[in-house]
C-alpha positions in Angstrom: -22.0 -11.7 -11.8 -20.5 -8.6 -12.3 -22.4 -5.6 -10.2 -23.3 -2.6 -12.2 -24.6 0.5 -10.7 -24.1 3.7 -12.5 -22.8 7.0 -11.4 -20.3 10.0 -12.6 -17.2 9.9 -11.9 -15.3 13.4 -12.1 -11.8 11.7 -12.7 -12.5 9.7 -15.4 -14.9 11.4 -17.1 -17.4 9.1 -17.2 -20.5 7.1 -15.9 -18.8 4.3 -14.2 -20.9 1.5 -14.5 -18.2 -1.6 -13.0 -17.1 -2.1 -10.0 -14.1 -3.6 -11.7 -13.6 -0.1 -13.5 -13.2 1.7 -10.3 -10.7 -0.5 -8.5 -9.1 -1.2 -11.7 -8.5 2.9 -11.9 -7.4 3.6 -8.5 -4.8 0.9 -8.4 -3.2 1.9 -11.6 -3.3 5.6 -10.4 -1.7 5.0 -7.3 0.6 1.4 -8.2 0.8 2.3 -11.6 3.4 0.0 -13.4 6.8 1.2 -12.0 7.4 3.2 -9.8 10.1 5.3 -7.3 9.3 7.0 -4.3 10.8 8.9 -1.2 8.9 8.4 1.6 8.7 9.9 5.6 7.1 7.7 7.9 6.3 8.9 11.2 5.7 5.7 13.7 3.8 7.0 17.0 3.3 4.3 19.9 2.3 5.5 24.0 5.8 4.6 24.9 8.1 5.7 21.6 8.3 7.9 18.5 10.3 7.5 15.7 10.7 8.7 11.8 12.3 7.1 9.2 13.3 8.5 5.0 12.9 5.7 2.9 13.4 5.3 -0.5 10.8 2.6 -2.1 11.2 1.3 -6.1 8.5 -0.9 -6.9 8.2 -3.0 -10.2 4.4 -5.1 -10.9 3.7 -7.4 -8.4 7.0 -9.3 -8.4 9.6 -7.1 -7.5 10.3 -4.2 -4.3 13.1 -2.7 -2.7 13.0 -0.4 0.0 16.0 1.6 1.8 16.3 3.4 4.5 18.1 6.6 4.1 18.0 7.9 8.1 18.1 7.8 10.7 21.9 7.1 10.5 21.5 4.2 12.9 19.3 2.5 10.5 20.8 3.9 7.3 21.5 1.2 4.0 18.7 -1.5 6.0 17.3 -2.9 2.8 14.3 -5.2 2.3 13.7 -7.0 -1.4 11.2 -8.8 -2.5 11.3 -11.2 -5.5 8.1 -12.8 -6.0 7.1 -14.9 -2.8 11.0 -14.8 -1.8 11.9 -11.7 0.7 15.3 -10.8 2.6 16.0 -8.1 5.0 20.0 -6.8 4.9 21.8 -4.8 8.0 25.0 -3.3 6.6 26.3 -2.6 10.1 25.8 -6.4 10.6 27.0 -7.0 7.2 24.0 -9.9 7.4 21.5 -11.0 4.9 18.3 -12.5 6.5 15.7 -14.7 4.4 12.3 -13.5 5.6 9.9 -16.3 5.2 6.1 -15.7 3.2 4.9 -16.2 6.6 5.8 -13.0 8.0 4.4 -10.9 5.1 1.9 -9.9 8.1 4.9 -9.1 10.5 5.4 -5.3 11.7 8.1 -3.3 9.3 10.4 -1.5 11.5 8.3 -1.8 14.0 5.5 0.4 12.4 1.7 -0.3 11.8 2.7 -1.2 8.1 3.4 -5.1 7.5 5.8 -6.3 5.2 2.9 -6.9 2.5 2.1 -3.3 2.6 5.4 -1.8 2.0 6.6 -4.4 -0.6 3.0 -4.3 -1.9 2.9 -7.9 -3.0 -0.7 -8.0 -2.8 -2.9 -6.2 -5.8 -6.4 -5.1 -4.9 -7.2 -5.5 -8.9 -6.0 -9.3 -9.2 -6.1 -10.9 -6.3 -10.1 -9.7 -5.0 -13.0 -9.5 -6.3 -15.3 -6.9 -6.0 -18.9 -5.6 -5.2 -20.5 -2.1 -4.7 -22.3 -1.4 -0.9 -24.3 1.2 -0.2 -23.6 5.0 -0.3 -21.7 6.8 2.4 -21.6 10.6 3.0 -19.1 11.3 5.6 -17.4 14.5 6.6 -19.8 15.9 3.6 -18.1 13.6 1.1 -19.9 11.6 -1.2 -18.3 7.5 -0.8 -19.2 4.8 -2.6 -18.4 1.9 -0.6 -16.6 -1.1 -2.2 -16.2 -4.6 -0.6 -13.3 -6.3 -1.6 -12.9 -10.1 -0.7 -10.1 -12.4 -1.5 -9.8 -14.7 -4.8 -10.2 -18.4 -4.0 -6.7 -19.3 -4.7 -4.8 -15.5 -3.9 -2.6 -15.8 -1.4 -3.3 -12.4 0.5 -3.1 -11.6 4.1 -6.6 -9.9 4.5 -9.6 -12.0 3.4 -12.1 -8.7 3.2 -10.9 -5.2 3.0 -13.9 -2.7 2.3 -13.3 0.3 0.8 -14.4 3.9 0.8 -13.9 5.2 -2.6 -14.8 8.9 -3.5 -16.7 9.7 -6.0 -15.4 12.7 -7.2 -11.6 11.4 -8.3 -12.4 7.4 -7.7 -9.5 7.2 -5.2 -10.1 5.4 -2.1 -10.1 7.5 1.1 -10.3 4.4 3.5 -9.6 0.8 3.5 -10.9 -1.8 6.6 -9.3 -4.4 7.0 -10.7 -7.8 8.1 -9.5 -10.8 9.2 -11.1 -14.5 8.8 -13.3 -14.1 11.9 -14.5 -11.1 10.4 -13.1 -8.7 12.9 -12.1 -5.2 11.9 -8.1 -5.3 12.7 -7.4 -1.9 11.0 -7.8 1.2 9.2 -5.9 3.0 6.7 -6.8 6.7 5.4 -6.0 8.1 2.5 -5.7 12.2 2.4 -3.9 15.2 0.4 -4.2 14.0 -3.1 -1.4 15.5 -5.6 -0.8 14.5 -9.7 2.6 12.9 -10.2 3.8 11.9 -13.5 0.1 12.5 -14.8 -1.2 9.9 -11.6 -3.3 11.4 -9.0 -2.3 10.0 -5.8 -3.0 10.3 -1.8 0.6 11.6 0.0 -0.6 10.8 3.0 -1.7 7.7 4.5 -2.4 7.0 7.9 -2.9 3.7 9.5 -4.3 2.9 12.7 -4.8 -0.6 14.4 -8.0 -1.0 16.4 -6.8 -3.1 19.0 -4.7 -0.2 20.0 -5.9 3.2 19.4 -2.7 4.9 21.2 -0.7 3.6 18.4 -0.4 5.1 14.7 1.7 5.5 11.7 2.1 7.7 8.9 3.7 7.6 5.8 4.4 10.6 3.7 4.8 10.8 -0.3 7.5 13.3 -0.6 7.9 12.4 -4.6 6.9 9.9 -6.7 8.2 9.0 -10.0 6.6 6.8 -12.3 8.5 7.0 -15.5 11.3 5.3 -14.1 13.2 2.5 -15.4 15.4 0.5 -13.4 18.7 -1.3 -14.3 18.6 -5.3 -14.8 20.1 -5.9 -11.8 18.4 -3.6 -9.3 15.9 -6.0 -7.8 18.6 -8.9 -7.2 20.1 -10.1 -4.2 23.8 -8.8 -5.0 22.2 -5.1 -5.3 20.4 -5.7 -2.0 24.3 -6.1 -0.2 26.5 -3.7 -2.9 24.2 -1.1 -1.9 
């Protein structure tokens, strides 16, 4: 049963009254249906720093391709996903690498952001379902708290990922992330919300693992373009090595 439990919501407009409604919102403000997007991401560990551009064109749920665009060392690395099917290319290598479904969970360029996360193959909307929790004021924001757990037969990597969802512009301003022993493996946080293309979206997002607080990474929206069409040919392997 669906849980209904009504309250304003200054982004929409109105009295949201489904849990569904809310997630439903958020992900097509911030996933929308296509979309382009230059990205910094600033990778901090005790030992190392690092920060990559990277250009990110996502298409539904089927189809990504990211690109770095510096450092120069890393320059033209390319990662596409089509469907469950991934591939990592090194131009200085001139080597294509099938990445198996396996490692959707595996660090990206050595970050705190998995392959599922940057390639978002996973969709909050349609692959969990979803329940309201209690109220949470933190910081002096008003949160509803959403509890996301995973679809019988989705094949995501998280099997519970609760949400904080503010309830002034129903974006989320955390997500928790649990694993099948119910442990808390990490937190992501949402800040600095800007409108692009009429979609009001968090520029910053910051994720933290909890078994290692000394470690952190950041990722930047620079821009973000969602009335973007792509050419037929953009998400295919032979655009992943002409690049």
């Amino acid at each position: 049963m669906k849980t209904k439990e009504l309250f304003f919501c200054a982004a929409i407009g109105v009295n949201a009254s489904q849990v569904d409604e809310l997630t439903k919102y958020a992900e097509t403000q911030i996933r929308g249906d296509r979309s382009s997007s230059k990205i910094q991401m600033n990778i901090e560990t005790p030992n190392w720093s690092r920060t990559l551009e990277i250009t990110s064109d996502v298409e539904g749920k089927d189809f990504a391709l990211s690109t770095i665009d510096s450092p120069a060392k890393e320059k033209g690395t390319r990662t596409l996903r089509i469907k469950n099917n991934m591939w990592n290319y090194f131009p200085k290598l001139k080597k294509k690498i099938s990445v198996s479904s396996s490692m959707l969970l595996s660090s990206w360029m050595g970050s705190d952001f998995t392959n599922d996360d940057i390639l978002k193959a996973s969709s909050m909307n349609e692959d969990y379902t979803h329940s309201f929790g209690a109220d949470i004021v933190k910081d002096g924001n008003d949160y509803k708290m959403i509890e996301h757990k995973a679809r019988e037969n989705s094949k995501v990597m998280w099997p519970k990922i609760v949400a904080l969802t503010s309830k002034q512009d129903c974006l989320p301003r955390e997500y928790h992330y649990y694993d099948k022993k119910n442990n808390l493996k990490r937190i992501l946080t949402f800040s600095e919300i800007k409108t692009f293309d009429g979609h009001l979206f968090p520029t910053k997002w910051t994720m933290m693992p909890q078994n290692d607080h000394k470690k952190m990474t950041t990722i930047i929206y620079k821009d973000v373009k969602f009335n973007v069409s792509f050419k037929k040919d953009h998400f295919t392997q032979k655009n992943l090595t002409d690049y």
